[in-house]
PyMOL Python script that loads the backbone (N, CA, C, O; Angstrom):
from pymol import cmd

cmd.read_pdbstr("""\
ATOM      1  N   UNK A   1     102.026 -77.332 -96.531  1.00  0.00           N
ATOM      2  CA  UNK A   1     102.939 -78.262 -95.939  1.00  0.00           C
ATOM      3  C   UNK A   1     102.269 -79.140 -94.896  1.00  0.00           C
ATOM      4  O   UNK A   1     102.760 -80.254 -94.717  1.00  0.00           O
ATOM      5  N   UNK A   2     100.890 -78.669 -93.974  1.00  0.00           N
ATOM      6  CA  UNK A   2     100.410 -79.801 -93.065  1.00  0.00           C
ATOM      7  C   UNK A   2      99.986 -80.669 -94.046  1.00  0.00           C
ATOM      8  O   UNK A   2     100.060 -81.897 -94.075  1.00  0.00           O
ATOM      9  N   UNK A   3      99.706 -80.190 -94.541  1.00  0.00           N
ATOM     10  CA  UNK A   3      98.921 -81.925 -95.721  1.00  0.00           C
ATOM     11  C   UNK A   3      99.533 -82.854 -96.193  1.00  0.00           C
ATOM     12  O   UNK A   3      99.070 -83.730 -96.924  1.00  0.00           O
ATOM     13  N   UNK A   4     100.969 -82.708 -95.697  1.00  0.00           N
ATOM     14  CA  UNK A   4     101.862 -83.562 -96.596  1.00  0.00           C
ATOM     15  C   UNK A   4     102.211 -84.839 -95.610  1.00  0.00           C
ATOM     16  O   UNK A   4     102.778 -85.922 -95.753  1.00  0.00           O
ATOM     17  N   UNK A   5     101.575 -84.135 -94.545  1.00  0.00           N
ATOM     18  CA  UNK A   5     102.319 -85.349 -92.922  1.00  0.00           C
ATOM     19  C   UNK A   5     100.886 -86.600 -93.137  1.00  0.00           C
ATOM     20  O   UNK A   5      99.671 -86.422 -93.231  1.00  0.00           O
ATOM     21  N   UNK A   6     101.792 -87.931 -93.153  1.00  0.00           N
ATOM     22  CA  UNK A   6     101.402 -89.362 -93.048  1.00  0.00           C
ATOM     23  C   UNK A   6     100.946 -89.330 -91.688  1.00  0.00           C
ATOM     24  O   UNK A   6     101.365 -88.697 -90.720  1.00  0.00           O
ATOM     25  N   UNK A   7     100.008 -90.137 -91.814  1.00  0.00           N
ATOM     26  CA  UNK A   7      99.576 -90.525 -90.242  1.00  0.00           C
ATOM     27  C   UNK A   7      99.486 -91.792 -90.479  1.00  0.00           C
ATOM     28  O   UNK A   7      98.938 -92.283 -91.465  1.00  0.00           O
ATOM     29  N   UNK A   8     100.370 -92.772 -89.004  1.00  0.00           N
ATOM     30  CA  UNK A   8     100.601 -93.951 -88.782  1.00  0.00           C
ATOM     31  C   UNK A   8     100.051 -94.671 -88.049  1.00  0.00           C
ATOM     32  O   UNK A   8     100.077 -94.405 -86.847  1.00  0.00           O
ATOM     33  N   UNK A   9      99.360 -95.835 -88.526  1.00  0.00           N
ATOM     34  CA  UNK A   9      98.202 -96.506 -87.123  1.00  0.00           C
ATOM     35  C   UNK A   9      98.879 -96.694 -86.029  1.00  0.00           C
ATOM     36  O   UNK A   9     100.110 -96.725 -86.040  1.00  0.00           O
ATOM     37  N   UNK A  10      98.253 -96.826 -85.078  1.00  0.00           N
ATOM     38  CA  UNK A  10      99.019 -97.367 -83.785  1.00  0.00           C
ATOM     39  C   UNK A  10      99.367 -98.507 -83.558  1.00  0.00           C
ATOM     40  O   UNK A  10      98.527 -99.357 -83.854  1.00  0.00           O
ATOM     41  N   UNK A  11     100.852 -99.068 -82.891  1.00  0.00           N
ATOM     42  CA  UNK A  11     101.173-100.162 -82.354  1.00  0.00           C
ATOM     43  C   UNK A  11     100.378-101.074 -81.549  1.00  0.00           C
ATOM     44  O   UNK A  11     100.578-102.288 -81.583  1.00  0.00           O
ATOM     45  N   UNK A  12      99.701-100.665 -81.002  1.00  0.00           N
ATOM     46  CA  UNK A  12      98.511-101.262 -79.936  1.00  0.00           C
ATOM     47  C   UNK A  12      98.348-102.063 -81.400  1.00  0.00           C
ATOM     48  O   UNK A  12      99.008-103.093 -81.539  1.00  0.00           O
ATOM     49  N   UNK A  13      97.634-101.690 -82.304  1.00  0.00           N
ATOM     50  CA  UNK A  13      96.623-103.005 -82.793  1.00  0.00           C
ATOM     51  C   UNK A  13      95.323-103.095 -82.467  1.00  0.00           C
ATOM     52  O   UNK A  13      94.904-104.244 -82.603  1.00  0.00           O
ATOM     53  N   UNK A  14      94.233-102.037 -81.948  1.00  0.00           N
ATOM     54  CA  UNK A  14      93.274-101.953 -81.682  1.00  0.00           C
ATOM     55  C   UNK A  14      93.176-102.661 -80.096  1.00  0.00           C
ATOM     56  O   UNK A  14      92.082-102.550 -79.543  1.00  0.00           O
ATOM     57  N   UNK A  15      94.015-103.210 -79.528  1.00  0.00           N
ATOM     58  CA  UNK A  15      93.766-103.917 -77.876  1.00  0.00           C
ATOM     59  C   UNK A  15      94.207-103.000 -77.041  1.00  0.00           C
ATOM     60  O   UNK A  15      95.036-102.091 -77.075  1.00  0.00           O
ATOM     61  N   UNK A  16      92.984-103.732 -75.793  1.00  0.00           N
ATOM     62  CA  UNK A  16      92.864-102.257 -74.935  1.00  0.00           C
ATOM     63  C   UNK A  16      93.781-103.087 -73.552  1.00  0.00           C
ATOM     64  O   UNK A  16      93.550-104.279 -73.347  1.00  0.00           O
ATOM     65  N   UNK A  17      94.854-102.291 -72.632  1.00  0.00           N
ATOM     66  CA  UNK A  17      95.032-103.064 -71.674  1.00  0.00           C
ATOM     67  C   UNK A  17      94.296-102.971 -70.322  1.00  0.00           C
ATOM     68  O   UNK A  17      94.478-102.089 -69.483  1.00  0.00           O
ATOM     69  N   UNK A  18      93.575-103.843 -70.244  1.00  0.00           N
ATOM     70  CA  UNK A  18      92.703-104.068 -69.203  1.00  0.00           C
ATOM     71  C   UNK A  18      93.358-103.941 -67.607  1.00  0.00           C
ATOM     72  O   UNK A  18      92.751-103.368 -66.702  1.00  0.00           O
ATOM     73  N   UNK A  19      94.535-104.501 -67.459  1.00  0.00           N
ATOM     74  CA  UNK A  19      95.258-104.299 -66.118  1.00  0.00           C
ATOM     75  C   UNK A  19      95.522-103.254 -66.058  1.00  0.00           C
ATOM     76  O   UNK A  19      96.097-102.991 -65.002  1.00  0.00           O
ATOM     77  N   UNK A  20      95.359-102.254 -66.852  1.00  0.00           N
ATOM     78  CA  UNK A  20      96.232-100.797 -66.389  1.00  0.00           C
ATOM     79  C   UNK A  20      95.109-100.122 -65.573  1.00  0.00           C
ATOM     80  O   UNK A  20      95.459 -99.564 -64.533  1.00  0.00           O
ATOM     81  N   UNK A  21      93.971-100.105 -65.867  1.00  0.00           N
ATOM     82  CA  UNK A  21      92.268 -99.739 -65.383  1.00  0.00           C
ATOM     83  C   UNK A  21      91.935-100.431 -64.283  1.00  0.00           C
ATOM     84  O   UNK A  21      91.127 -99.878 -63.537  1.00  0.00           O
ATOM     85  N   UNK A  22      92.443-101.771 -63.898  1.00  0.00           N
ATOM     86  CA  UNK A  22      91.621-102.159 -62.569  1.00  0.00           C
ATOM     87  C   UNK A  22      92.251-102.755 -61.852  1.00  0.00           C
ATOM     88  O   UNK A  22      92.815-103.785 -62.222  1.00  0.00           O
ATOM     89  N   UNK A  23      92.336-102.330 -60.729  1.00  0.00           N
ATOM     90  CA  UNK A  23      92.829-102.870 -59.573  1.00  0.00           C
ATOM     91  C   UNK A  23      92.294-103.437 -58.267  1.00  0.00           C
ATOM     92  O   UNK A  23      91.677-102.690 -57.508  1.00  0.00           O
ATOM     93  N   UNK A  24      92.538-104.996 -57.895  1.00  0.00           N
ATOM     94  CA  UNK A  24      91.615-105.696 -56.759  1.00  0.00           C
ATOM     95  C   UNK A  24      92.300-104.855 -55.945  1.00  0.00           C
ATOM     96  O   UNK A  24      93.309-104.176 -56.131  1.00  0.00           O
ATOM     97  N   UNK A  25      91.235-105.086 -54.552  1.00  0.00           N
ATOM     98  CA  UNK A  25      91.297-104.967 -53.250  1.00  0.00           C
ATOM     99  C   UNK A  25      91.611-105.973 -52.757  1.00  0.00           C
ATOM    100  O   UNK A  25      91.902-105.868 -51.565  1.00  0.00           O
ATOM    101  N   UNK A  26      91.713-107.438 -53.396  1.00  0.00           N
ATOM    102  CA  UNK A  26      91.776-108.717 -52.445  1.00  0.00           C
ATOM    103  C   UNK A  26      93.635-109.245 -53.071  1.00  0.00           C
ATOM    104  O   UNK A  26      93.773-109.403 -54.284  1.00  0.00           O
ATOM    105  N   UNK A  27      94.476-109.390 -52.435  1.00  0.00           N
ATOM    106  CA  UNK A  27      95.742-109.297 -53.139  1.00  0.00           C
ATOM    107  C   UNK A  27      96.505-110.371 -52.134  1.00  0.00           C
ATOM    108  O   UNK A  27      96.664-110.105 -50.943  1.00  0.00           O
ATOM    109  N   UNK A  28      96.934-111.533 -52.690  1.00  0.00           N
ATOM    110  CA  UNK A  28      97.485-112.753 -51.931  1.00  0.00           C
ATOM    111  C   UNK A  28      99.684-112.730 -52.381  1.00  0.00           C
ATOM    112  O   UNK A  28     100.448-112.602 -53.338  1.00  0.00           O
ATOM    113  N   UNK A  29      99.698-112.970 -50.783  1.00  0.00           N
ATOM    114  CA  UNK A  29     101.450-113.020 -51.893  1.00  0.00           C
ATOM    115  C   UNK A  29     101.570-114.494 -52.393  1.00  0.00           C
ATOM    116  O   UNK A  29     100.543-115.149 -52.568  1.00  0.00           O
ATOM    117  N   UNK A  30     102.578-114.930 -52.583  1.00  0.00           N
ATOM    118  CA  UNK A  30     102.783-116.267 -53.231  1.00  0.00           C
ATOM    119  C   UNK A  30     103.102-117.082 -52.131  1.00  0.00           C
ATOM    120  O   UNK A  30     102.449-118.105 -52.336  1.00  0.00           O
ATOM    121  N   UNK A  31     103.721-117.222 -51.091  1.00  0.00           N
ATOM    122  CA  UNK A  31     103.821-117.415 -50.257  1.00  0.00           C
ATOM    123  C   UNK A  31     102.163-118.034 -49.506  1.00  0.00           C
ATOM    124  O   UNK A  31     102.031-119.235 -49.270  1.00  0.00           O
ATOM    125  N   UNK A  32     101.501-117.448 -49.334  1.00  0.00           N
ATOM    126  CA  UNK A  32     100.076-117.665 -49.117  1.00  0.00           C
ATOM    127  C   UNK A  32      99.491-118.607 -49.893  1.00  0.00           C
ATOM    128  O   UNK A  32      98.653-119.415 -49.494  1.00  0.00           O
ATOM    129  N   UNK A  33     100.012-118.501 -51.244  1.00  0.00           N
ATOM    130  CA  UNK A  33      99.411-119.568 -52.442  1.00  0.00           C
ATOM    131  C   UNK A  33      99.671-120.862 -52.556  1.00  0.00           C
ATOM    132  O   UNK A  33      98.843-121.596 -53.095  1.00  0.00           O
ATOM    133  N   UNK A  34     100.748-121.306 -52.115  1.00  0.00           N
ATOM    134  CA  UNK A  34     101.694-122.501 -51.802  1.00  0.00           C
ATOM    135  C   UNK A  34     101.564-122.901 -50.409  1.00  0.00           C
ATOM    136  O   UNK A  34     101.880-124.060 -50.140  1.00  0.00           O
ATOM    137  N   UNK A  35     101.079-122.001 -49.312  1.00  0.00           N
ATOM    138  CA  UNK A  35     100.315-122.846 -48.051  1.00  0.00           C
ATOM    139  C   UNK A  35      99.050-123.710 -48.474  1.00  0.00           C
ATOM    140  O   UNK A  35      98.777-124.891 -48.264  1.00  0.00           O
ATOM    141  N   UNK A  36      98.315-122.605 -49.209  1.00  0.00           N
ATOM    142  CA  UNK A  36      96.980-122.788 -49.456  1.00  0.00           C
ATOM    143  C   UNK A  36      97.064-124.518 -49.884  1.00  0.00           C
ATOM    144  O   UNK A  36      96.552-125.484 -49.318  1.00  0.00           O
ATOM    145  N   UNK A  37      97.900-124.444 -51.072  1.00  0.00           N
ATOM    146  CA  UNK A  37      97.919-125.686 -51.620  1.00  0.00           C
ATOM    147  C   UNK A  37      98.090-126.957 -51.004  1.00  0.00           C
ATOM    148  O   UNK A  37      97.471-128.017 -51.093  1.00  0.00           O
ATOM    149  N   UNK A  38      99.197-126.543 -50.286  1.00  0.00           N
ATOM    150  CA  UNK A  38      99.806-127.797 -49.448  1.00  0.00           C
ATOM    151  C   UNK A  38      98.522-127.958 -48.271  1.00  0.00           C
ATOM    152  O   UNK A  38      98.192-129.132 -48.103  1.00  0.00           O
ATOM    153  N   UNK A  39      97.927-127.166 -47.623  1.00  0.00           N
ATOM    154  CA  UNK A  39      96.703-127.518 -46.988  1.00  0.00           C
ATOM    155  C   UNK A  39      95.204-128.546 -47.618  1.00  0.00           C
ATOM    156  O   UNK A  39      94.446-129.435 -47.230  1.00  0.00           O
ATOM    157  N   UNK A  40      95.490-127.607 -48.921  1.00  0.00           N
ATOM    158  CA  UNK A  40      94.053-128.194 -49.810  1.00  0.00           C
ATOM    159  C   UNK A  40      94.731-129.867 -49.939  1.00  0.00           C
ATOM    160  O   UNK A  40      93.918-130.703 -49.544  1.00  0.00           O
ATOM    161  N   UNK A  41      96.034-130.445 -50.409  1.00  0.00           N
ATOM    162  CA  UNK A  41      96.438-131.439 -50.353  1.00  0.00           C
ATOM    163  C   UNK A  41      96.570-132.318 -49.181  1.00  0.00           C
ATOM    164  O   UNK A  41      96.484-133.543 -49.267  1.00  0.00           O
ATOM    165  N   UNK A  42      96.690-131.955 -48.560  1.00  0.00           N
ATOM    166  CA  UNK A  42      96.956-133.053 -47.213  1.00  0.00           C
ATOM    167  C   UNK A  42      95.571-133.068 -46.459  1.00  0.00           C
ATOM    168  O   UNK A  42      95.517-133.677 -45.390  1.00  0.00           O
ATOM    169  N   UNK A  43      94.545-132.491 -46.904  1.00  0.00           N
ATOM    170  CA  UNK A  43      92.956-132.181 -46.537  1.00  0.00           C
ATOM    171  C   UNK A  43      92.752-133.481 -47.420  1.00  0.00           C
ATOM    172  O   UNK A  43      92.228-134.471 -46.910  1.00  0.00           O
ATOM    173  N   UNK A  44      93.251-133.485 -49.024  1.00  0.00           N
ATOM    174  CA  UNK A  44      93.076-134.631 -50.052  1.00  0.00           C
ATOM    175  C   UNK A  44      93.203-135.848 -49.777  1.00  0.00           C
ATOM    176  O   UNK A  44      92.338-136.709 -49.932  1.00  0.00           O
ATOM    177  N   UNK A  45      94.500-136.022 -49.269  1.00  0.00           N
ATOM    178  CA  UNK A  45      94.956-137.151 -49.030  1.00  0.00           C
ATOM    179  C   UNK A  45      94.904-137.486 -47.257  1.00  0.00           C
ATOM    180  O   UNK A  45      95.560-138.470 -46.917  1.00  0.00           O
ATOM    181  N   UNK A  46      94.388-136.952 -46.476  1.00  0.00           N
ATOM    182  CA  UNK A  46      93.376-137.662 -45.436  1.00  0.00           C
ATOM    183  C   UNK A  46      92.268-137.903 -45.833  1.00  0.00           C
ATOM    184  O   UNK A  46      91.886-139.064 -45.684  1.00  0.00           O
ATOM    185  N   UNK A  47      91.630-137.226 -46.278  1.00  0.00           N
ATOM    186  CA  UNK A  47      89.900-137.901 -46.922  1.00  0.00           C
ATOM    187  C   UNK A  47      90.393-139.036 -47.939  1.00  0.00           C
ATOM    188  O   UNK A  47      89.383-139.706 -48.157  1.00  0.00           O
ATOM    189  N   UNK A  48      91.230-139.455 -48.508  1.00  0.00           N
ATOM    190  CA  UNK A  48      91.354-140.316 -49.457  1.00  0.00           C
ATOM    191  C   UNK A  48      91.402-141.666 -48.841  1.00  0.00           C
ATOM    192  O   UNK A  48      90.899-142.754 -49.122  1.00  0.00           O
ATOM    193  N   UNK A  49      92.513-141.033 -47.506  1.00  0.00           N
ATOM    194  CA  UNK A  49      92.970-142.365 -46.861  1.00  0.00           C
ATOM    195  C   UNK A  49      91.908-142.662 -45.983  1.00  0.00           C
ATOM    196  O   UNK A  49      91.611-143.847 -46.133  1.00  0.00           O
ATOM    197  N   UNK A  50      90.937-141.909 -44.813  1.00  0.00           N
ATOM    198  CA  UNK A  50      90.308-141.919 -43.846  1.00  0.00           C
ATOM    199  C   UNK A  50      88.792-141.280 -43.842  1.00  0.00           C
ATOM    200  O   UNK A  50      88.198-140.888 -42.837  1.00  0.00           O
ATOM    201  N   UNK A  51      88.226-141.263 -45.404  1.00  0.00           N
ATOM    202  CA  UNK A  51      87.018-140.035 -45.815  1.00  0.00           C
ATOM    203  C   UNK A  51      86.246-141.247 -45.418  1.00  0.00           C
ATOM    204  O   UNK A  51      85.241-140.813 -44.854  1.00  0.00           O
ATOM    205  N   UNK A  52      86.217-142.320 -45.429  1.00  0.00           N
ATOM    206  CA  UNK A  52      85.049-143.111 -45.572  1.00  0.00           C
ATOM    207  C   UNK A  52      84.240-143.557 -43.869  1.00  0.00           C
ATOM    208  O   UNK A  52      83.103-143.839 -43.490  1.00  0.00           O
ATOM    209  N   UNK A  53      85.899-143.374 -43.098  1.00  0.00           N
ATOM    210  CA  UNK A  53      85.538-143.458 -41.758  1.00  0.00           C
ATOM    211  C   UNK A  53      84.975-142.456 -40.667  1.00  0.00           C
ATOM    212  O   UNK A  53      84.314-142.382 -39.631  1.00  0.00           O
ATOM    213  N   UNK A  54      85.819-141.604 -41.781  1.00  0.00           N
ATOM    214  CA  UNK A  54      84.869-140.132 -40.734  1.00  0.00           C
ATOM    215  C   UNK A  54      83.391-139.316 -41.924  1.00  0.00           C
ATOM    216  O   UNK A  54      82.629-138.353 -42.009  1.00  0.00           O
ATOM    217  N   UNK A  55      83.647-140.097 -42.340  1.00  0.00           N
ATOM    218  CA  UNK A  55      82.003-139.909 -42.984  1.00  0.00           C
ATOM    219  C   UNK A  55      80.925-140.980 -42.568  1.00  0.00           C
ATOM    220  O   UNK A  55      79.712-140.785 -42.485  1.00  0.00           O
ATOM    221  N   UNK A  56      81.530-142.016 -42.351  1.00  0.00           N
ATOM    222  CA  UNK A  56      80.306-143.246 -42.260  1.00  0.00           C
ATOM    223  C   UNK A  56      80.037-143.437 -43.354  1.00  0.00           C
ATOM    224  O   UNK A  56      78.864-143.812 -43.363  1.00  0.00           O
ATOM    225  N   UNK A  57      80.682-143.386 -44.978  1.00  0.00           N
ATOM    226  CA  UNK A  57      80.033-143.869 -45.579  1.00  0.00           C
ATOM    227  C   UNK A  57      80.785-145.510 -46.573  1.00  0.00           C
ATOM    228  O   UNK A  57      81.969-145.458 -46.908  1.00  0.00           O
ATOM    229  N   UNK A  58      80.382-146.126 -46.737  1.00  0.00           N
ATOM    230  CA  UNK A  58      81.047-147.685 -46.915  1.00  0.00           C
ATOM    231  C   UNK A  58      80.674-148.356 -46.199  1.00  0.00           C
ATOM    232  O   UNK A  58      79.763-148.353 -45.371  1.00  0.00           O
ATOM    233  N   UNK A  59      81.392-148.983 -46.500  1.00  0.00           N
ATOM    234  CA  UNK A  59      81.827-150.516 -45.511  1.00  0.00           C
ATOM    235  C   UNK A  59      82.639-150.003 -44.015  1.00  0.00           C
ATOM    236  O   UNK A  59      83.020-150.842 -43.200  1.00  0.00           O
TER     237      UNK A  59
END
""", "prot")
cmd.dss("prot")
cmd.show_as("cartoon", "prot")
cmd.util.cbc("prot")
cmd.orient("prot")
Protein backbone atom coordinates (compact mmCIF):
# COMPACT_ATOMS: atom_id res chain seq x y z
CA UNK A 1 0.00 0.00 0.00
CA UNK A 2 3.05 2.74 0.44
CA UNK A 3 3.70 2.38 -3.20
CA UNK A 4 0.54 3.36 -4.26
CA UNK A 5 0.88 7.17 -2.75
CA UNK A 6 1.48 9.94 -5.73
CA UNK A 7 3.85 12.45 -4.94
CA UNK A 8 3.00 16.07 -5.97
CA UNK A 9 5.56 18.77 -7.04
CA UNK A 10 5.53 21.72 -5.08
CA UNK A 11 3.62 24.99 -5.45
CA UNK A 12 6.71 27.09 -5.07
CA UNK A 13 7.73 26.26 -8.69
CA UNK A 14 11.31 25.83 -7.94
CA UNK A 15 11.64 29.86 -6.46
CA UNK A 16 13.34 30.47 -3.46
CA UNK A 17 11.98 33.49 -1.21
CA UNK A 18 14.78 35.59 -0.66
CA UNK A 19 13.05 38.11 1.94
CA UNK A 20 12.26 35.45 4.32
CA UNK A 21 16.41 34.87 4.85
CA UNK A 22 17.57 38.45 5.08
CA UNK A 23 17.09 41.10 6.99
CA UNK A 24 18.77 44.91 6.82
CA UNK A 25 19.98 46.66 9.72
CA UNK A 26 19.47 50.02 7.88
CA UNK A 27 15.43 50.46 7.89
CA UNK A 28 13.82 54.02 6.82
CA UNK A 29 9.97 54.72 7.55
CA UNK A 30 8.15 56.39 4.73
CA UNK A 31 7.79 59.33 6.30
CA UNK A 32 11.68 59.83 6.10
CA UNK A 33 11.39 58.95 2.32
CA UNK A 34 9.15 61.82 1.32
CA UNK A 35 11.38 64.39 3.44
CA UNK A 36 14.26 63.03 1.73
CA UNK A 37 12.64 63.85 -1.53
CA UNK A 38 11.21 67.07 -0.98
CA UNK A 39 14.83 68.13 0.25
CA UNK A 40 16.66 66.44 -2.79
CA UNK A 41 14.01 68.77 -4.82
CA UNK A 42 14.17 72.10 -3.56
CA UNK A 43 18.26 71.43 -3.39
CA UNK A 44 17.13 70.93 -7.50
CA UNK A 45 15.39 73.69 -8.04
CA UNK A 46 17.77 76.26 -6.19
CA UNK A 47 20.75 75.04 -8.18
CA UNK A 48 18.57 75.32 -11.27
CA UNK A 49 17.51 78.75 -10.44
CA UNK A 50 20.85 80.10 -8.61
CA UNK A 51 23.67 77.02 -9.47
CA UNK A 52 25.44 79.22 -11.80
CA UNK A 53 25.88 82.06 -9.23
CA UNK A 54 26.99 80.20 -6.42
CA UNK A 55 29.23 78.21 -8.51
CA UNK A 56 30.83 80.95 -10.61
CA UNK A 57 30.24 79.18 -13.44
CA UNK A 58 28.69 81.24 -16.71
CA UNK A 59 28.09 84.36 -17.44
Amino acid sequence: MAQDRISMPSGIGGLVRYFDEYKSKIKFKPGHIIVLCIVVMVIMILLYAYGNRILGIGI
